[in-house]
FILO-114630 format. One record per residue (C-alpha): residue in one letter; z negated, x negated, y; residue number from 1. Coordinates in nm, 2 decimals. Example, Ala and Ser with C-alpha at 12.3 -4.5 7.8 and 13.67 -1.06 7.14 Angstrom:
# residues 2
A:-0.78:-1.23:-0.45:1
S:-0.71:-1.37:-0.11:2
This chain:
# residues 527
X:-17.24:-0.61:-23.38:1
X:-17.27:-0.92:-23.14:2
X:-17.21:-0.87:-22.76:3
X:-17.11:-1.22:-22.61:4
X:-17.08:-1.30:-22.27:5
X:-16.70:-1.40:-22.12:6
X:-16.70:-1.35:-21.77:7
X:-16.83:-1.05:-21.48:8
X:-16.57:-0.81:-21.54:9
X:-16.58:-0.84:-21.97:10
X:-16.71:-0.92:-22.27:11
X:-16.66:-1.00:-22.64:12
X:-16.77:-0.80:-22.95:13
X:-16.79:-0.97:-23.29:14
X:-16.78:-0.79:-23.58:15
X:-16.87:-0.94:-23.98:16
X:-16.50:-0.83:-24.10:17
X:-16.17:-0.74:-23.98:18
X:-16.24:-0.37:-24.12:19
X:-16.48:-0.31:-23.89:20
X:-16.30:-0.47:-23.62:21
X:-15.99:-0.25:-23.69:22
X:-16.26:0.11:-23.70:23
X:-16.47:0.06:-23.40:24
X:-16.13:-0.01:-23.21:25
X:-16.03:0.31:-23.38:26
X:-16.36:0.45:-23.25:27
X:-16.35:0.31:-22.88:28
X:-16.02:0.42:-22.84:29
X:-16.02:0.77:-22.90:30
X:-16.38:0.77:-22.71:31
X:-16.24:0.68:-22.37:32
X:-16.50:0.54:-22.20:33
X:-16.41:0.63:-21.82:34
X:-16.52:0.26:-21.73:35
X:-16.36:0.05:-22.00:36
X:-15.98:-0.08:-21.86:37
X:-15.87:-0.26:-22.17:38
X:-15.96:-0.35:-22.54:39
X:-15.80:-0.64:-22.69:40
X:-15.87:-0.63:-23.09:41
X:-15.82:-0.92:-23.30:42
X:-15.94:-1.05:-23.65:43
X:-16.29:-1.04:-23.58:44
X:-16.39:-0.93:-23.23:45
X:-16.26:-0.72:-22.95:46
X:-16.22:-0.83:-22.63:47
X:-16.36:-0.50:-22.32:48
X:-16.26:-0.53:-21.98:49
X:-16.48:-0.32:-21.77:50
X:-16.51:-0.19:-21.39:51
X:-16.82:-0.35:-21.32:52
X:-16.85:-0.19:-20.97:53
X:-16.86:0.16:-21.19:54
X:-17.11:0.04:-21.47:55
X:-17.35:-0.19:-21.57:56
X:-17.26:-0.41:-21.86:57
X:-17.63:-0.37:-22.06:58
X:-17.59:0.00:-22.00:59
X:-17.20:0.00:-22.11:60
X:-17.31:-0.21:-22.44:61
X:-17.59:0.06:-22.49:62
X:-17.33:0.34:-22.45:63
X:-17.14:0.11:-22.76:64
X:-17.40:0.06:-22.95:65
X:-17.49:0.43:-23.04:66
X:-17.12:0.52:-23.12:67
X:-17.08:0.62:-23.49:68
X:-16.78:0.44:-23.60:69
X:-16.69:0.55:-23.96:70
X:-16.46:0.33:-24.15:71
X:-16.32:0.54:-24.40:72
X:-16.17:0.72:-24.12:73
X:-15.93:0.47:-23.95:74
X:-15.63:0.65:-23.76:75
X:-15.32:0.64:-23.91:76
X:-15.04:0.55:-23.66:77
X:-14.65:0.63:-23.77:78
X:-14.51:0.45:-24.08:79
X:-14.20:0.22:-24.04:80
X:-13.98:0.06:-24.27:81
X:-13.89:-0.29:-24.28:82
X:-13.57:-0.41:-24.45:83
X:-13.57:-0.75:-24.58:84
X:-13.39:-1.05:-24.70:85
X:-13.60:-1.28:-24.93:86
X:-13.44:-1.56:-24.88:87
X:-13.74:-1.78:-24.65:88
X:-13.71:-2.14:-24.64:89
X:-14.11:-2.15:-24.76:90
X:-14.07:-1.88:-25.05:91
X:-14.07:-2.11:-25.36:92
X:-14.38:-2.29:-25.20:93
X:-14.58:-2.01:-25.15:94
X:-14.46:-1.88:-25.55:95
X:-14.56:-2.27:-25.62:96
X:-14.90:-2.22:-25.43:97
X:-14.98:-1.89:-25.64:98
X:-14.88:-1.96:-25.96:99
X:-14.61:-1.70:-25.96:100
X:-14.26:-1.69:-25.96:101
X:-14.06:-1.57:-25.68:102
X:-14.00:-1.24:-25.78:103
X:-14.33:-1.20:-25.81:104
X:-14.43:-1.29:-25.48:105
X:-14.13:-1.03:-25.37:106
X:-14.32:-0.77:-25.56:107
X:-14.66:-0.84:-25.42:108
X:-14.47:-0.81:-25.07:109
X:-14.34:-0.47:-25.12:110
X:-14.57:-0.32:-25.28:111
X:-14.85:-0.24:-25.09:112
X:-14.90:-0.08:-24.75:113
X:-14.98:-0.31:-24.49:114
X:-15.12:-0.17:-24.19:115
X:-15.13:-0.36:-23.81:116
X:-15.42:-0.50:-23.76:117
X:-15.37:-0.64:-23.39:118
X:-15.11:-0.78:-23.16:119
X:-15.17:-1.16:-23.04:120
X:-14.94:-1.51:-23.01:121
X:-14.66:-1.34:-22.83:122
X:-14.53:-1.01:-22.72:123
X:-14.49:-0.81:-23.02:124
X:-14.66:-1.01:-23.31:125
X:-14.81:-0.80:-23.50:126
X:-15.06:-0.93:-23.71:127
X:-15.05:-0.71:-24.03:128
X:-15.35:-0.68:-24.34:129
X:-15.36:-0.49:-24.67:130
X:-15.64:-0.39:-24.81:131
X:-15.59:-0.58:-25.22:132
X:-15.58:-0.87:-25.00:133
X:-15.33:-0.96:-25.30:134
X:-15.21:-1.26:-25.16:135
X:-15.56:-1.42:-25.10:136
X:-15.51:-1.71:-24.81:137
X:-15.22:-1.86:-24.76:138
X:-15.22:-2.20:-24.59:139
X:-15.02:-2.23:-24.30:140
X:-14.79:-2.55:-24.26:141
X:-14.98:-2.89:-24.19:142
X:-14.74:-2.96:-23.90:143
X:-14.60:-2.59:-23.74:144
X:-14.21:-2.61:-23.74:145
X:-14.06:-2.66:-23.35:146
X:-13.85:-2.31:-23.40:147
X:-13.90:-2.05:-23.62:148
X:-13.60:-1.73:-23.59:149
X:-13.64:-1.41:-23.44:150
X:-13.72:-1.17:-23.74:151
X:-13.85:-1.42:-23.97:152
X:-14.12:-1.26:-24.21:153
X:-14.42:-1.51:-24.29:154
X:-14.76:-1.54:-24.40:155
X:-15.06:-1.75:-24.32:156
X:-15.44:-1.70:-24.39:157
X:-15.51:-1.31:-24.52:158
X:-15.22:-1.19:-24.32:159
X:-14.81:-1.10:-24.29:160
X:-14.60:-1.11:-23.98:161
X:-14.29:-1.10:-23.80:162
X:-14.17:-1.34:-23.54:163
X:-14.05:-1.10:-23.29:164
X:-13.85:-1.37:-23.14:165
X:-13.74:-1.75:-23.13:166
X:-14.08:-1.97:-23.10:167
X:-14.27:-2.24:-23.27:168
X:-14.48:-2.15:-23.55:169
X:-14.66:-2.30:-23.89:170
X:-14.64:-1.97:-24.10:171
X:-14.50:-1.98:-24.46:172
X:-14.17:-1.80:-24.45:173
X:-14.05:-1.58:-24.70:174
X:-13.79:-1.36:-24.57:175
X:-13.59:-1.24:-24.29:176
X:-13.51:-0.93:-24.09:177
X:-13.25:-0.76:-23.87:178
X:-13.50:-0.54:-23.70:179
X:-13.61:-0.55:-23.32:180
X:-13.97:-0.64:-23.35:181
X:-13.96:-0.66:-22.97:182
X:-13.71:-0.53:-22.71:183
X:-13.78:-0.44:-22.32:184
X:-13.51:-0.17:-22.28:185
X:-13.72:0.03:-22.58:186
X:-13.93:0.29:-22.39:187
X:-14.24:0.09:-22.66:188
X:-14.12:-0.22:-22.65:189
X:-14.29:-0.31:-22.90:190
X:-14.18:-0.16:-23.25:191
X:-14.57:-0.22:-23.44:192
X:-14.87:-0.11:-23.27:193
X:-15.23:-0.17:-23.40:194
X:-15.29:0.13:-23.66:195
X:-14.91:0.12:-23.76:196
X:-14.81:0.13:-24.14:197
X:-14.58:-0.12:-24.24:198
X:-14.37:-0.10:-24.59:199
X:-14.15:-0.38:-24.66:200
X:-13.83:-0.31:-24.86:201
X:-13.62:-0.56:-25.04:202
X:-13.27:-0.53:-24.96:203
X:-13.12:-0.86:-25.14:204
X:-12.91:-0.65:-25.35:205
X:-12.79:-0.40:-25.10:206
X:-12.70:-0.69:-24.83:207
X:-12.49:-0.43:-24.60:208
X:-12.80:-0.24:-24.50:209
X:-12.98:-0.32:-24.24:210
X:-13.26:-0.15:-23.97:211
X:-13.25:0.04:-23.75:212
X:-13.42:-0.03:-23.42:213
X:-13.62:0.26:-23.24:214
X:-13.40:0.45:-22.93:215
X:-13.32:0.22:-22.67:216
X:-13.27:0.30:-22.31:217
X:-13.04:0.08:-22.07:218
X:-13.17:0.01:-21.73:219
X:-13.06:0.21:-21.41:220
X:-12.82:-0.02:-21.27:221
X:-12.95:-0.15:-20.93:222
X:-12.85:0.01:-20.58:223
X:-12.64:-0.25:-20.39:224
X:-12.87:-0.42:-20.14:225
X:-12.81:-0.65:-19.86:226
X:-12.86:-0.99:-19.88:227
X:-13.13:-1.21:-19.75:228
X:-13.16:-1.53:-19.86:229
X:-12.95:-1.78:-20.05:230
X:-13.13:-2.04:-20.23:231
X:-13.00:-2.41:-20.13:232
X:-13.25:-2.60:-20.26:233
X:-13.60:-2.53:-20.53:234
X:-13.82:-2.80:-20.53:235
X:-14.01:-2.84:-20.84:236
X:-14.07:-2.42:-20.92:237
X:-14.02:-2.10:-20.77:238
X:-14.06:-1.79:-20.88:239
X:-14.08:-1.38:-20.81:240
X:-14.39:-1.33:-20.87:241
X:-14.62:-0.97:-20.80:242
X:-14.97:-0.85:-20.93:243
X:-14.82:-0.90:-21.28:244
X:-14.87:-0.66:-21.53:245
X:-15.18:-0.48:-21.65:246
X:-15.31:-0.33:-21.95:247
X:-14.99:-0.40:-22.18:248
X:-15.23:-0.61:-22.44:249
X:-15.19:-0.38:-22.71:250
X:-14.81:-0.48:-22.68:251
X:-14.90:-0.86:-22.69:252
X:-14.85:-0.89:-22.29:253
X:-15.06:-1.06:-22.08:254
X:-15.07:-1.03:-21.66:255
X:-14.89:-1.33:-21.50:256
X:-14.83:-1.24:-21.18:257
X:-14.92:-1.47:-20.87:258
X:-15.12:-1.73:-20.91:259
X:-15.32:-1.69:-20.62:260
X:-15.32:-1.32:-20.55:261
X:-15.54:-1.34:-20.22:262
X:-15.24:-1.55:-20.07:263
X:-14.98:-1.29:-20.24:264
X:-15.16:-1.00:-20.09:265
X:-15.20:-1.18:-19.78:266
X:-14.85:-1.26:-19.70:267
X:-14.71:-0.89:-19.77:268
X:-15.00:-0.75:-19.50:269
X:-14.87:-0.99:-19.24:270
X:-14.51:-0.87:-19.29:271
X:-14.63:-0.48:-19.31:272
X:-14.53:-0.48:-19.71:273
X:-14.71:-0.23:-19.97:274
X:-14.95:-0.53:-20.10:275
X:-14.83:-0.57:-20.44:276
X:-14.45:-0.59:-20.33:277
X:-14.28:-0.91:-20.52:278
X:-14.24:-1.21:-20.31:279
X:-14.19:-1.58:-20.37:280
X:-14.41:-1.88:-20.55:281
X:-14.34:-2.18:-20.45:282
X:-14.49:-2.49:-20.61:283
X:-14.51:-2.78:-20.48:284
X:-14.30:-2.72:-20.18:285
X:-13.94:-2.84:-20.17:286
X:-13.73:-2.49:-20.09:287
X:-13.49:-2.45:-19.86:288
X:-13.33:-2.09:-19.77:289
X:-13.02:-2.00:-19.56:290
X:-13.08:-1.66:-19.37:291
X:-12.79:-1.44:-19.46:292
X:-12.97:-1.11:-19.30:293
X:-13.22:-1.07:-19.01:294
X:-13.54:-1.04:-19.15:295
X:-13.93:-1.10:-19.07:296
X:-14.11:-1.33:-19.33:297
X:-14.47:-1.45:-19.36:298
X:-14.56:-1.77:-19.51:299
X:-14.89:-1.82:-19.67:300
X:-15.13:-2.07:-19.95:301
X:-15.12:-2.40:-19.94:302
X:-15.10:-2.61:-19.66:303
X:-14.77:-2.70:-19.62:304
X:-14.52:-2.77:-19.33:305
X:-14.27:-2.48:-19.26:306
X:-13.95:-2.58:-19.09:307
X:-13.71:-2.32:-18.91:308
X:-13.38:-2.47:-18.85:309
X:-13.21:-2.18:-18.60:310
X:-12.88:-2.16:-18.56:311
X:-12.71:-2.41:-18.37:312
X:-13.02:-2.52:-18.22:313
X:-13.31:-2.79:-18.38:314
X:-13.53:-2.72:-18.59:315
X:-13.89:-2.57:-18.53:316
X:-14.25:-2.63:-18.71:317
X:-14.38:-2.25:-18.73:318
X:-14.75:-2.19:-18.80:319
X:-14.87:-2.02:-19.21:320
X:-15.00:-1.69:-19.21:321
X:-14.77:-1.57:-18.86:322
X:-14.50:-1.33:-18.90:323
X:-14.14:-1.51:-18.83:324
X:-13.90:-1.36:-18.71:325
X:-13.57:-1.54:-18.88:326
X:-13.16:-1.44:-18.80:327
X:-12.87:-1.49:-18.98:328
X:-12.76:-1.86:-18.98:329
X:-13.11:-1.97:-19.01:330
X:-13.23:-2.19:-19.27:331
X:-13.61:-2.18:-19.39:332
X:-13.75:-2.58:-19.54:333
X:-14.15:-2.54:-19.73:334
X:-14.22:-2.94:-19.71:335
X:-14.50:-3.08:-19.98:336
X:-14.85:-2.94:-19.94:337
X:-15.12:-3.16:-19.82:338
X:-15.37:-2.93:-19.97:339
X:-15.31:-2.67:-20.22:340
X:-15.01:-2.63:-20.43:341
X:-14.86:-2.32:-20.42:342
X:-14.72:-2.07:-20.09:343
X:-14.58:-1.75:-20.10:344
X:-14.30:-1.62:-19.89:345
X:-14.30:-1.22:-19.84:346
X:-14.02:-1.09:-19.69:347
X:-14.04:-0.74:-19.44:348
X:-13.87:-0.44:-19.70:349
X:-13.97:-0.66:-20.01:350
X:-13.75:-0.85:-20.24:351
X:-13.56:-0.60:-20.43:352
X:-13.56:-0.71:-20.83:353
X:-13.53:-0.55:-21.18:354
X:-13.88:-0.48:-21.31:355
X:-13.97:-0.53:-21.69:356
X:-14.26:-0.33:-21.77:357
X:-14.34:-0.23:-21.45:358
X:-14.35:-0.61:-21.34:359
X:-14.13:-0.82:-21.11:360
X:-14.36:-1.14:-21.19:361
X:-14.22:-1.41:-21.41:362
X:-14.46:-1.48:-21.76:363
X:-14.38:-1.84:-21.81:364
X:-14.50:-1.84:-22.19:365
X:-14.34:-1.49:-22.28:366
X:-14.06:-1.55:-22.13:367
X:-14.06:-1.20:-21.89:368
X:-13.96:-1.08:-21.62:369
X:-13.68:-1.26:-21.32:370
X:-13.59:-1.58:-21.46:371
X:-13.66:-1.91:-21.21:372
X:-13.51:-1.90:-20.90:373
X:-13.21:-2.19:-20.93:374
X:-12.97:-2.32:-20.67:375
X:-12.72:-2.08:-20.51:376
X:-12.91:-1.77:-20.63:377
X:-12.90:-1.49:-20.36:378
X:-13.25:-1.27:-20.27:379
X:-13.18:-0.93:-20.20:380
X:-13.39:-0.70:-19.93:381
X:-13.58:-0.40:-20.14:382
X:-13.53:-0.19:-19.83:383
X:-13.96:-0.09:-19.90:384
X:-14.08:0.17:-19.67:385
X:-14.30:-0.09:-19.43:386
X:-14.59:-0.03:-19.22:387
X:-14.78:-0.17:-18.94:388
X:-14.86:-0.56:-18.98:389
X:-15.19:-0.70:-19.00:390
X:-15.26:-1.02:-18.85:391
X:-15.65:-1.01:-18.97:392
X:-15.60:-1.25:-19.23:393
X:-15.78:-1.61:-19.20:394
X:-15.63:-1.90:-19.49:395
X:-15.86:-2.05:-19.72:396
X:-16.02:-2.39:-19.71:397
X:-15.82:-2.54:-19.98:398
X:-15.87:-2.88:-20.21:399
X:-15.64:-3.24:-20.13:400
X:-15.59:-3.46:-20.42:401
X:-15.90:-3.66:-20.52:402
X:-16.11:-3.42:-20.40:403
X:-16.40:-3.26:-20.65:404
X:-16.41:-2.90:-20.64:405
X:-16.71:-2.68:-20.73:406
X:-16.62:-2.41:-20.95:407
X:-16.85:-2.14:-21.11:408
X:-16.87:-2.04:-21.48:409
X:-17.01:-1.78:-21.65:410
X:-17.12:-1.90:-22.05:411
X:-16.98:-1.80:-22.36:412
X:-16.84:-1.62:-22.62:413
X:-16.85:-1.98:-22.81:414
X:-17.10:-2.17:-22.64:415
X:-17.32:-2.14:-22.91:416
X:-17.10:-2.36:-23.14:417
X:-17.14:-2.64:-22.93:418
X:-17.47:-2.89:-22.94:419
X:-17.68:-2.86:-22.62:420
X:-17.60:-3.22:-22.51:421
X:-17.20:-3.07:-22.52:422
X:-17.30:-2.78:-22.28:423
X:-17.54:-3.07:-22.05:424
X:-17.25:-3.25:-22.02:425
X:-16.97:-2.96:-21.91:426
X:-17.21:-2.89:-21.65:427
X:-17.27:-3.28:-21.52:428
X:-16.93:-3.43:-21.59:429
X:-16.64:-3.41:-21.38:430
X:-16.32:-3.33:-21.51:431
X:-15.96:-3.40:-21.40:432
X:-15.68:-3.23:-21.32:433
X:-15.47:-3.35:-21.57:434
X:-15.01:-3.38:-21.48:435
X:-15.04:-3.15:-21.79:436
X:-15.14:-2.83:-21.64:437
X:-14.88:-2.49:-21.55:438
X:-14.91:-2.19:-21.52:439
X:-15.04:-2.14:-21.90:440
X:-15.35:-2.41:-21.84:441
X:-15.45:-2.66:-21.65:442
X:-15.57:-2.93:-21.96:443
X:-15.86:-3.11:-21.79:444
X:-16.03:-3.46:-21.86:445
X:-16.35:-3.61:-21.88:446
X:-16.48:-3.96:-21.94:447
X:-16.69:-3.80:-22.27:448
X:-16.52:-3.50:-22.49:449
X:-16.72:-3.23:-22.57:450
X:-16.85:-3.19:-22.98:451
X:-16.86:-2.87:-23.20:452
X:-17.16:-2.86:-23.37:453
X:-16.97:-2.58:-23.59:454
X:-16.64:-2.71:-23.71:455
X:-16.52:-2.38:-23.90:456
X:-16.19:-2.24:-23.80:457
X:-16.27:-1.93:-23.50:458
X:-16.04:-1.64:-23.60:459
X:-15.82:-1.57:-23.36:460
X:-16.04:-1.35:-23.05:461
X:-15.93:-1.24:-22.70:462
X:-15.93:-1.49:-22.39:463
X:-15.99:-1.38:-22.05:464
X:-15.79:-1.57:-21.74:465
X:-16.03:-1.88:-21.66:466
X:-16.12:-1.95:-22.02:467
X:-16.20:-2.29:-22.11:468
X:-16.10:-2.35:-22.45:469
X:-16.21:-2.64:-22.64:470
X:-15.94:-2.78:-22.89:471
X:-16.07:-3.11:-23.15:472
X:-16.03:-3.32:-22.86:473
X:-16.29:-3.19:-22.70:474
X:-16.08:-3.22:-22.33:475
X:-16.09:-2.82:-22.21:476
X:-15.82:-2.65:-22.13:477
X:-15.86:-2.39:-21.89:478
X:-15.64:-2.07:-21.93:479
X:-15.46:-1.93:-21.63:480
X:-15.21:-1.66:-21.58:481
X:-14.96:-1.67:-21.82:482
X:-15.22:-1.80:-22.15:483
X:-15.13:-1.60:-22.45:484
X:-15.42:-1.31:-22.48:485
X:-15.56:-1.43:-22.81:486
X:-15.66:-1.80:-22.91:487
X:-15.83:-1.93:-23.19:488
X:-16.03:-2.23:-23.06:489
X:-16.37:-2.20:-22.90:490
X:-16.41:-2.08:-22.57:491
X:-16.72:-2.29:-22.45:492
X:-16.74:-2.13:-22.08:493
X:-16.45:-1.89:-21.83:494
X:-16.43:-1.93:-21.46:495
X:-16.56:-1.68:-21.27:496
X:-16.31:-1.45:-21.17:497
X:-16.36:-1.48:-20.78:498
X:-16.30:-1.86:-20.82:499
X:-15.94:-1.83:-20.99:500
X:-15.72:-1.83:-20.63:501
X:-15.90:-2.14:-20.58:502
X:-15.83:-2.31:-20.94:503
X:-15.44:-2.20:-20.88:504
X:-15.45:-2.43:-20.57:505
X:-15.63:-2.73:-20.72:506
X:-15.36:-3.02:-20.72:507
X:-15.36:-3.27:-21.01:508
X:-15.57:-3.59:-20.94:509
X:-15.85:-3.33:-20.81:510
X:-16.21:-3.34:-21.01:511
X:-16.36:-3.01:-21.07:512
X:-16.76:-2.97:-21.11:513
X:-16.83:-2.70:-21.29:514
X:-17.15:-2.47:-21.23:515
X:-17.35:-2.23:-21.43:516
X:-17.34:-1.89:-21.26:517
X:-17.56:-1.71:-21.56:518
X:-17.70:-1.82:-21.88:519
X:-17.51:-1.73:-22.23:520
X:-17.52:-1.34:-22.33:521
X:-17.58:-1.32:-22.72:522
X:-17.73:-0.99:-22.80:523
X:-17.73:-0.81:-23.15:524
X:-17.74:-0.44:-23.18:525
X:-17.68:-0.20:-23.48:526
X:-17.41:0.09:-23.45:527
């Protein structure tokens, strides 16, 4: 085993195959360390999240290291039964690319057990492995197609999968299904878990049959609330947003949630809100509310101007981080940051909202959660038991445009696949803030691209929030909320986490200067 440094709160394991990836997860699991809050497996490493207040990480990778993981001994989750139309768009190719004919390639399919190895790409993908490895490695497609159907079957490099819903994607396709590979009113969303068995069945000759999706459960329906606000004008995004949601990777699900979660926290304190009560992100500036209900709000983030238009009388500039007191008739304006991008509006009693998986907060790349606030949408009052306001809150010093930033990083798990000249020059270049950059990643750019001095492909591995990825262009791209959990190009350096409210404030134009915090982690122990 290799322990590589990611960030302060976690750190990457590599294993030599995906067997032993799939046994110590096996192992770890069942363990339970007391201190280890998530494991994200994937083809060759797993990703630990630790409380590093609780433990020390070369005492936690000691604990690790003396575990007896036994491979023969994988656990066995429950078996389920996939029925399936051969009928993929890419089936002849892949018959062409074996040397077999199409019903052979069928037969290959169903005939073996394939077991889940991990969940990565979106919500539900289930990356699945048998151990005859009978199909070898299939190439994926030179050029991935824009859309690929929910319940298409495919398969790419040593493994088979199932697109659990419409998306992009540059596997071979072979076949199609009717089952739910993912579904939010399930009480397991996800229908394949890591450890699951999978058994295809062919089911071209008996066309009428078709899955059957695990128990579903519908929603409570909503207790009428009064309304609060009525959207009259977005801007360029905004979104309900929370502390996101936590410890769903084994589902495919990564956090979201607010971008900057001190501002988040800050504006529900000021208003007397349970701190992770949802509120609104604004980006940008550019919303406009009409007060339907009396109600107290706080404004906080960026540095915009916040306009209060009260009835029948003009309108007033109120101060950020204040509670305001607002009355039916009034009409709320957030004008364009002059530092910062995004604010947050919490509302006294919360914004009442439907929660998937335990989340208000919008996942921009999975597609979760409330949908983007439009035009003429109404915000309803979660009636939250409140408590006494806190006005001990001070607004950070945030970056203009043009600016250069200094931003910490902590080394690794990749950094060792770049020449020392690539790592000199992260460190002294200055990189923009590309127009290209979201909630997924900000893509950054410097005057020199950084070189591999490795150019194998990475299997896919885990990515922390913060990571800075390094595609063949050599530009980073620095992963923020709503990145998928697994990526499969180097990861040269991640932002230390105590630095990420800042990087979700940085405007485009801005220059960030990046600076070592510790030196890369690459230690080598023997279970």
């Amino acid at each position: 085993m290799r322990f590589l440094s990611v960030n302060l709160d976690c750190f990457l394991i590599e294993f030599q195959s995906l067997e032993e990836t799939m046994a110590a997860y096996d192992c770890l699991k069942q363990k339970h360390h007391p201190h280890i809050q998530e494991l994200i497996p994937a083809a060759r490493s797993i990703l630990i999240y630790f409380d590093a207040l609780q433990v020390d990480l070369r005492t936690l990778i000691r604990w690790i290291s003396t575990q007896k993981v036994n491979q023969d001994t994988l656990r066995k989750g429950k078996e389920i039964v996939i029925d399936v139309r051969y009928n993929g768009i890419d089936l002849n190719n892949v018959a062409e690319y074996l040397g077999i004919s199409t019903d052979q390639v069928i037969q290959k399919h169903t005939s073996v057990d394939w077991q889940v190895a991990f969940i990565g790409f979106a919500p539900g993908f289930a990356y699945l492995i048998h151990p005859e490895h009978a199909f070898g490695s299939i190439p994926r497609l030179a050029s991935p197609r824009k859309k690929v159907s929910a319940g298409a079957i495919g398969l790419a490099g040593e493994y088979s999968g199932i697109y659990p819903k419409d998306s992009p994607g540059g596997w071979q396709l072979i076949g199609q299904t009717d089952a739910a590979l993912w579904d939010i009113h399930r009480q397991q969303p996800a229908l394949l878990l890591p450890s699951d068995h999978v058994i295809f069945k062919d089911i071209r000759h008996n066309p009428t049959q078709v899955s059957v999706p695990a128990q579903s459960f519908s929603p409570a329906q909503s207790i009428q609330k009064p309304i609060v606000f009525r959207i009259k004008n977005v801007g360029l995004q905004a979104l309900i947003q929370d502390e996101g949601r936590k410890h769903l990777a084994e589902w495919g699900v990564g956090q979201a949630g607010a971008m900057d979660q001190g501002a988040f926290q800050q504006a529900n304190l000021i208003v007397g809100n349970p701190k992770n009560a949802a509120v609104i992100e604004v980006l940008n500036g550019g919303l406009r509310l009409q007060v339907l209900e009396a109600t107290v709000i706080a404004v906080t983030g960026a540095q915009a101007e916040v306009w209060i238009t009260y009835a029948n009388v003009d309108k007033v500039k109120v101060a950020l981080y204040q509670p305001i007191a607002l009355d039916h008739g009034d009409e709320i304006y957030i004008s364009a940051p002059s530092a910062g991008i995004r604010n947050y509006i919490a509302v006294r009693g919360g914004i009442a909202v439907e929660q998937v998986l335990k989340s208000a907060s919008y996942d921009s790349l999975a597609e979760l959660g409330t949908k983007p606030i439009q035009v003429g949408d109404e915000i309803y009052s979660a009636q939250l038991k409140t408590q006494p306001v806190s006005l001990n809150v001070i607004a950070a010093a945030l970056p203009k445009q043009g600016e250069t930033i200094n931003i910490d990083v902590v080394l690794g798990p990749r950094t060792d696949w770049f020449a020392d000249e690539s790592v000199d020059l992260l460190l002294k270049q200055s990189w923009l803030v590309s127009t290209e950059s979201n909630r997924i990643g900000l893509k950054l750019v410097g005057d020199l691209p950084l070189q591999r001095q490795f150019n194998q492909e990475l299997p896919s591995e885990g990515c922390c929030t913060g990571a800075l990825q390094i595609p063949p262009n050599g530009q980073p791209v620095l992963f923020m909320n709503d990145h998928p959990i697994t990526g499969g190009y180097p990861v040269i350096a991640a932002v230390a986490f105590y630095h990420l409210d800042l990087i979700a404030q940085i405007p485009t134009g801005c220059y960030i200067q990046f600076r070592k915090i510790s030196d890369f982690m690459d230690i080598k122990e023997h279970a």
